[in-house]
C-alpha positions as CSV (number, residue, x, y, z in Angstrom):
1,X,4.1,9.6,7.4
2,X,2.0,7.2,9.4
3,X,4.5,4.2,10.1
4,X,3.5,0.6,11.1
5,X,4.8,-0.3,14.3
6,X,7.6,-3.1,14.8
7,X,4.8,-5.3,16.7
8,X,2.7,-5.2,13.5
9,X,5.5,-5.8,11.2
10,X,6.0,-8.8,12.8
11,X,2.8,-10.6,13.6
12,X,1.9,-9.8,9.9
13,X,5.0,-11.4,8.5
14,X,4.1,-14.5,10.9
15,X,0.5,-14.6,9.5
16,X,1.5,-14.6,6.0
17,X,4.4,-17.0,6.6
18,X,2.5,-19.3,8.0
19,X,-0.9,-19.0,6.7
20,X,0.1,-18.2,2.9
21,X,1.8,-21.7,2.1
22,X,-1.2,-23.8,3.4
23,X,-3.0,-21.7,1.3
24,X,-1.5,-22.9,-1.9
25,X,-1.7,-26.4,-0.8
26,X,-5.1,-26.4,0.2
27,X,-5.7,-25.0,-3.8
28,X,-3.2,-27.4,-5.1
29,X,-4.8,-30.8,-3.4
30,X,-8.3,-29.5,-4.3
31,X,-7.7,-28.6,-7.6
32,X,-6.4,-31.8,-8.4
33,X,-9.4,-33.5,-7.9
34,X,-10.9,-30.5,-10.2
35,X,-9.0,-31.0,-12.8
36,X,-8.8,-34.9,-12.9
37,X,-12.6,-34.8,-12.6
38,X,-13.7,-32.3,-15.4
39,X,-10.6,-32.7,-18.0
40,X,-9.5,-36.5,-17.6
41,X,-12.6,-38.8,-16.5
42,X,-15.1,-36.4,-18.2
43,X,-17.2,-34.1,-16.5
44,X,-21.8,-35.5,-16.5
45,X,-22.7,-32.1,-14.8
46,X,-23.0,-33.8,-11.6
47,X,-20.8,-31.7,-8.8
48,X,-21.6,-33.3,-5.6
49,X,-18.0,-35.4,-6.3
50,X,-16.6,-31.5,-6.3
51,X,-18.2,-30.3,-3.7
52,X,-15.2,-31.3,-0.8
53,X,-12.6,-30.3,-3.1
54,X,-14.4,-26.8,-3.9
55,X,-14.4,-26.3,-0.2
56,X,-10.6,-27.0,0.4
57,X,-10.3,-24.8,-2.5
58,X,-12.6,-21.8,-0.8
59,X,-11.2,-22.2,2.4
60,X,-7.6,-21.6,1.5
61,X,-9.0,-18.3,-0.8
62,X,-10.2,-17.6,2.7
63,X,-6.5,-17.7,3.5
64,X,-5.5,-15.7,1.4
65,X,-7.8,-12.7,1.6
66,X,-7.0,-12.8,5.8
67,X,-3.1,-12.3,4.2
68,X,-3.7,-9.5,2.1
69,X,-6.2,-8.1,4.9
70,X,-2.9,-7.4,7.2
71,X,-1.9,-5.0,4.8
72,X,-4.4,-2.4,7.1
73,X,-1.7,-2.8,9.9
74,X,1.5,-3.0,7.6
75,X,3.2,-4.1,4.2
76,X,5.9,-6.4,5.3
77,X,4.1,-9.6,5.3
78,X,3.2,-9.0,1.9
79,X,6.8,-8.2,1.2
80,X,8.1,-10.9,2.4
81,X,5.8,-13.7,0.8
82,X,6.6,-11.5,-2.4
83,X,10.0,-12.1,-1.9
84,X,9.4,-15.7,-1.7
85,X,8.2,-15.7,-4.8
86,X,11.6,-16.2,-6.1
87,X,11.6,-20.0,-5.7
88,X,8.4,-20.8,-7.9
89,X,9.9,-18.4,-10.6
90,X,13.1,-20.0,-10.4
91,X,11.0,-23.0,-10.8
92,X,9.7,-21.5,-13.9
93,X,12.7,-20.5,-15.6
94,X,14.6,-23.6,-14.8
95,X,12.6,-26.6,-15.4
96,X,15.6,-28.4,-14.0
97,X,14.1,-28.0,-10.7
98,X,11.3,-29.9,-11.3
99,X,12.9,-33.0,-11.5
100,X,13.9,-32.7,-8.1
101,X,11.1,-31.0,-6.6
102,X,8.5,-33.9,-7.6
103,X,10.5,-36.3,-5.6
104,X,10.4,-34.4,-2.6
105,X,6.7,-33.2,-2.8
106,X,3.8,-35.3,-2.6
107,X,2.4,-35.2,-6.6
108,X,-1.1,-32.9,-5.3
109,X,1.3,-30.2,-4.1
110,X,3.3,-30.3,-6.9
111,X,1.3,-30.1,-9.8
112,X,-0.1,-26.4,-8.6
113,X,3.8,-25.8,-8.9
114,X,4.2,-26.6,-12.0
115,X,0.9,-24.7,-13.6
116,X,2.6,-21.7,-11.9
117,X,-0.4,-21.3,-9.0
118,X,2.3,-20.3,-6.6
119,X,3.8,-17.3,-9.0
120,X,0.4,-16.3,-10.1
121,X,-0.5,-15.8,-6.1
122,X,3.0,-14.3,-5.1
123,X,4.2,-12.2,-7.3
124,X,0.3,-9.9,-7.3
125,X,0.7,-9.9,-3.2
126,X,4.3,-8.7,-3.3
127,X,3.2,-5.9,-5.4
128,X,0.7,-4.8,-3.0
129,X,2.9,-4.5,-0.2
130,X,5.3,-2.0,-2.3
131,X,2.1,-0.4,-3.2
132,X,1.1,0.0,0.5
133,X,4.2,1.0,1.5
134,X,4.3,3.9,-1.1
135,X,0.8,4.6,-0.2
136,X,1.7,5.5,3.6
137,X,4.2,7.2,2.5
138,X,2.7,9.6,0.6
139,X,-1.6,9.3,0.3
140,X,-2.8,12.1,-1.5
141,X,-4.2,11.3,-4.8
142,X,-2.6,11.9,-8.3
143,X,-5.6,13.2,-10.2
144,X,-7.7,12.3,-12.3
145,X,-5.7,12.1,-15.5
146,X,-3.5,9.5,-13.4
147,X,-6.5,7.8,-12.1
148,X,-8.2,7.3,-16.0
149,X,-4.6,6.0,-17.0
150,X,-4.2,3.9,-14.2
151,X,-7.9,2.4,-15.3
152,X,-7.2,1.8,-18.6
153,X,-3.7,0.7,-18.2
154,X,-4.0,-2.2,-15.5
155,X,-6.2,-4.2,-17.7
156,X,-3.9,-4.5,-20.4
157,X,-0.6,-4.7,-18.2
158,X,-2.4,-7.3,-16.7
159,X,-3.8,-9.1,-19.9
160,X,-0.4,-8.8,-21.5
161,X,1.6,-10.1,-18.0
162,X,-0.9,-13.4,-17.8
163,X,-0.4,-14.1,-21.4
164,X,3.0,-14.1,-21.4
165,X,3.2,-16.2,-18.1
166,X,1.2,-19.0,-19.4
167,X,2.6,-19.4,-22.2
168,X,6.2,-19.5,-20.7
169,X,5.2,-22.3,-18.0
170,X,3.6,-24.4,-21.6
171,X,6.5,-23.5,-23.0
172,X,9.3,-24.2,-20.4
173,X,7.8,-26.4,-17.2
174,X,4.8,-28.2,-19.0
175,X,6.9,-28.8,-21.6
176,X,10.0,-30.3,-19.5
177,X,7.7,-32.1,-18.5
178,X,5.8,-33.8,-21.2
179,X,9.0,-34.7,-23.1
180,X,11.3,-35.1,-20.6
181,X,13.9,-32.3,-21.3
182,X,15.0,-30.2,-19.0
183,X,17.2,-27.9,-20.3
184,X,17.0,-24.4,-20.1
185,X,14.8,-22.6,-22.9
186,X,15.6,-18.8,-23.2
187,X,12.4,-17.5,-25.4
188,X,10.2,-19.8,-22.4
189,X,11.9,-18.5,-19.8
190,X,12.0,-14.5,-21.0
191,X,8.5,-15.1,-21.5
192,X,7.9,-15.4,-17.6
193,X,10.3,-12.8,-16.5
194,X,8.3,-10.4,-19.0
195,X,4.9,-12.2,-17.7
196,X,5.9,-11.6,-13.8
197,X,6.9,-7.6,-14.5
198,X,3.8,-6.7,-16.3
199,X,1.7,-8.5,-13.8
200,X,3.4,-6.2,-10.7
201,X,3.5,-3.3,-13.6
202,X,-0.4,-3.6,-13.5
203,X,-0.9,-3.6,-9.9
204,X,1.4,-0.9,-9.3
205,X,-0.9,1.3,-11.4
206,X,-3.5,1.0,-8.5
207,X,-0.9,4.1,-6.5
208,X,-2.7,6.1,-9.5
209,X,-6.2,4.7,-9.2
210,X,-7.5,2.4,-6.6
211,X,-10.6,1.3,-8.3
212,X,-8.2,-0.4,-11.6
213,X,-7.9,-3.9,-10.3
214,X,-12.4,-4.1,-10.3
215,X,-12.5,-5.0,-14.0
216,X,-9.7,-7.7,-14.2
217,X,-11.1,-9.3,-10.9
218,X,-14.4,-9.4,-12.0
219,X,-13.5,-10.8,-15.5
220,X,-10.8,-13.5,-13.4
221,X,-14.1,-14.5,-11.0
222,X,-16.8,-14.9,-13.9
223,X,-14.4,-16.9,-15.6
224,X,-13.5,-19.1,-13.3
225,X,-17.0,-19.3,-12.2
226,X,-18.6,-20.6,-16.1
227,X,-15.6,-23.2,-15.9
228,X,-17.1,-24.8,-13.1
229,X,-20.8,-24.1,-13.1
230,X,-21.3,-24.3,-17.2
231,X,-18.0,-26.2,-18.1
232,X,-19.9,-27.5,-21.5
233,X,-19.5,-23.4,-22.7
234,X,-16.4,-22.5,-21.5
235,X,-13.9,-25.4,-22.2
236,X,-14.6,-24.8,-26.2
237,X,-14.0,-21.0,-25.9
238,X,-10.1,-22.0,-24.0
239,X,-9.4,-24.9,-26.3
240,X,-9.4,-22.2,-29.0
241,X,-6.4,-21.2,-27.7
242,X,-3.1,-21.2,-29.2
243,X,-1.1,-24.5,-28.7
244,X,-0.1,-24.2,-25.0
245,X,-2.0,-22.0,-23.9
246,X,-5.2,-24.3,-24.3
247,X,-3.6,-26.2,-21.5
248,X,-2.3,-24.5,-19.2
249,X,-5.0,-21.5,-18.6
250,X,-7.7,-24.0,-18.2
251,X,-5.9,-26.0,-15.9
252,X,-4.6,-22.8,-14.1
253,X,-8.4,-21.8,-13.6
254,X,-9.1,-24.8,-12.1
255,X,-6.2,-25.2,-9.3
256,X,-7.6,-21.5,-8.2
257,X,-5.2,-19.4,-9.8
258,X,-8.0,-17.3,-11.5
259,X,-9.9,-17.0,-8.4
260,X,-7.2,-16.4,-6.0
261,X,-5.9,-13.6,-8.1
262,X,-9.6,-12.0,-8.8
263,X,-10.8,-11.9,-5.3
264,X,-6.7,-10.9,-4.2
265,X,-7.1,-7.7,-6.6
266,X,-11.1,-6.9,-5.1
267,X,-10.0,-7.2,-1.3
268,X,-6.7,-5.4,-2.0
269,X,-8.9,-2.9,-3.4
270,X,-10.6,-2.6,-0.1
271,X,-7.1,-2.5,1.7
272,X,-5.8,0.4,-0.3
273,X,-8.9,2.6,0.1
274,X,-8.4,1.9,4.0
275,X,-5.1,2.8,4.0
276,X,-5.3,6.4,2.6
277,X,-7.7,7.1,4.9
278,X,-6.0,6.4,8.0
279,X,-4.2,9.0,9.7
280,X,-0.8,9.9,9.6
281,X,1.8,11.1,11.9
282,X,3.7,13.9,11.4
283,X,7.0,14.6,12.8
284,X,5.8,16.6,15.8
285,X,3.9,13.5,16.6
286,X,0.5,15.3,15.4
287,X,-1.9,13.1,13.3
288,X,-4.5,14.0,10.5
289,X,-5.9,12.3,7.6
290,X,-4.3,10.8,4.9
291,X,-6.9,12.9,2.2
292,X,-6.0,15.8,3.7
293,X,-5.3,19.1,0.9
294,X,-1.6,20.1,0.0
295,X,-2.7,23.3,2.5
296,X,-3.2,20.8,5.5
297,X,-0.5,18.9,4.5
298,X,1.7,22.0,4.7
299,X,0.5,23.0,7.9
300,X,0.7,19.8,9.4
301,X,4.4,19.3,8.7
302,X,5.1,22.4,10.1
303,X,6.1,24.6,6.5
304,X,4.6,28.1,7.3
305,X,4.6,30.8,4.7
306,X,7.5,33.4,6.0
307,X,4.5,36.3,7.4
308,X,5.5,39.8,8.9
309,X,3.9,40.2,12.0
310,X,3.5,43.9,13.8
311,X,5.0,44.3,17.5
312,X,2.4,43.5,20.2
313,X,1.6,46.7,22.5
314,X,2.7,46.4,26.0
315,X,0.3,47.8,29.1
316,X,4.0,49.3,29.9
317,X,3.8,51.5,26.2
318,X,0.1,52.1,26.4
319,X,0.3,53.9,30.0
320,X,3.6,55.8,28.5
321,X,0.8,56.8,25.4
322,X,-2.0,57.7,28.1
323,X,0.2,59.9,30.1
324,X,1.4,61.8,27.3
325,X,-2.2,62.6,26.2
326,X,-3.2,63.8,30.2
327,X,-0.4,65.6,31.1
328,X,1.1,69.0,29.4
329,X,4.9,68.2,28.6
330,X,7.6,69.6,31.2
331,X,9.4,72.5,30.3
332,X,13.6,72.7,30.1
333,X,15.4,74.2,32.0
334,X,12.6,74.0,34.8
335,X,11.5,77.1,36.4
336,X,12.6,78.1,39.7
337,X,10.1,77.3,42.6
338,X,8.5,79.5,44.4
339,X,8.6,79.4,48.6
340,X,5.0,78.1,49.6
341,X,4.9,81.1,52.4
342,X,7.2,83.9,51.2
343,X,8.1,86.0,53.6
344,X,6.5,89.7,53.8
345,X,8.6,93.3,53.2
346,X,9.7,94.6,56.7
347,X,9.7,91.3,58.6
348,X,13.2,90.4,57.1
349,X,15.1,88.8,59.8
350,X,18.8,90.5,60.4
351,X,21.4,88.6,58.2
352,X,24.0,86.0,60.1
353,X,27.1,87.4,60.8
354,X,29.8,85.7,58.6
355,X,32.5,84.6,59.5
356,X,30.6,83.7,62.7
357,X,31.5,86.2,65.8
358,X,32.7,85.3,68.8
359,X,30.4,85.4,71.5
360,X,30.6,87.7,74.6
């Protein structure tokens, strides 16, 4: 398992810290102006009034695609800004909140609050990071049964997650809002919950298939794109909406939600090929790629098939085998030896006295 190191971990959760929040400000103050200029005063086709809002607009999607870049290096500054997620949903659910928020924040920060920019942006680049995380973890594809059911299935998670979202913030905040009343609405507020799962439900598809996030990005994009360059055709098609929903998915296009979250799911698509192709290390400190087959993966982790080898032949056994084959075996009980120079008949020398004799 390739593992980011601590360095990364923490640089990353510093970039998307710091870089993520200005991020949703930058969309919030220039789609203000977006909004006011195309829904309230009426919109003449002239967009050179649009033009510096557009631009704060682009450069904090800028921001946002260098955040879900650092997923290359590790997953815990998406994590973390995932995890902050929690306050806009809390936001959400209790419209309570609101109250109290708008007197804090200036009113161009906090009207992307309450069309849910922030959970639209959040909750998609917290899913990615569990989905990069898992990817290290484990990067060899799931086939292709996984891969066409992870195609078909993110656009309708997805579809089904932004429905329900939208019309849980006109239900719940926009509604607080209009009239006043703050309490707590349960069907408004399971609609987000439900809207929020299916969203990270949708993402989380893209372990199967990587590509499954290209369609819904591409529709978010083209959408968001005919609201601003040919608003005359698209503002009829949303105001057929149900009751709600007319509201708050236009206006959500126009603070940058649908943008943010189309070009979030193409780069992330980018991230997550990257990422199973870089190499991982296994635990004798080895590296190899992350499409390697299960046979590489086996050998790499060290698993080896239990193999009976044959003994290796020793110089030591092989001279034993030579000698064998030059020389004629030795014969038991030996044969007694022979005197080189035997001595010839009549030449015997006298035997020695015994016992020994005294000399004269």
């Amino acid at each position: 398992m390739r593992r980011s190191s601590l360095t990364a971990r923490l640089i990353t959760i510093l970039i998307a810290l710091i870089l993520t929040p200005i991020a949703l400000i930058l969309l919030s103050v220039g789609g203000q102006t977006v909004n006011l200029t195309l829904l309230a005063y009426g919109f003449d086709g002239y967009l050179a009034p649009l033009v510096g809002s557009l631009l704060l607009q682009a450069l904090g999607l800028a921001l946002l695609i260098l955040v879900v870049l650092t997923g290359i290096w590790s997953s815990a500054g998406l994590i973390v800004v995932g995890i902050s997620s929690i306050v806009p949903l809390i936001v959400a659910v209790f419209p309570v909140t609101l109250s109290w928020i708008i007197r804090i924040l200036p009113r161009d920060w906090g009207d992307g609050l309450v069309y849910g920019v922030p959970l639209v942006v959040l909750a998609p680049l917290g899913a990615m990071g569990l989905v990069l995380a898992l990817v290290r973890r484990d990067p060899r594809p799931r086939g292709t049964a996984l891969s066409v059911i992870g195609i078909v299935a993110a656009p309708l998670l997805l579809t089904a997650g932004a429905w329900a979202l939208t019309w849980g913030i006109a239900d719940g905040a926009l509604f607080a809002l209009q009239r006043f009343e703050f309490d707590l609405r349960p069907g408004a507020a399971s609609a987000v919950f439900a809207g929020v799962l299916l969203v990270i439900a949708g993402i989380a598809v893209t372990r199967w298939s990587p590509f499954a996030l290209v369609l819904p990005a591409l529709a978010l994009l083209v959408a968001s794109i005919l609201l601003i360059a040919a608003p005359e055709t698209a503002f009829p098609l949303l105001f057929e909406l149900p009751r709600g929903l007319n509201t708050v998915v236009p206006t959500l296009l126009l603070y940058g939600g649908g943008a943010a979250a189309g070009l979030l799911y193409l780069v992330f698509t980018v991230v997550l090929l990257r990422v199973r192709t870089q190499p991982r290390l296994t635990p004798d400190g080895s590296a190899h790629s992350g499409d390697a087959s299960s046979a590489q993966a086996q050998y790499s982790t060290g698993q080896y098939a239990d193999v009976q080898y044959p003994g290796a032949q020793y110089p030591g056994a092989q001279n034993a085998q030579n000698a064998q084959t030059q020389y004629p075996p030795a014969q038991f009980p030996p044969t007694a030896m022979q005197h080189p120079y035997p001595p010839s008949p009549g030449q015997q020398p006298p035997p020695a006295p015994y016992p020994p004799q005294p000399g004269p």
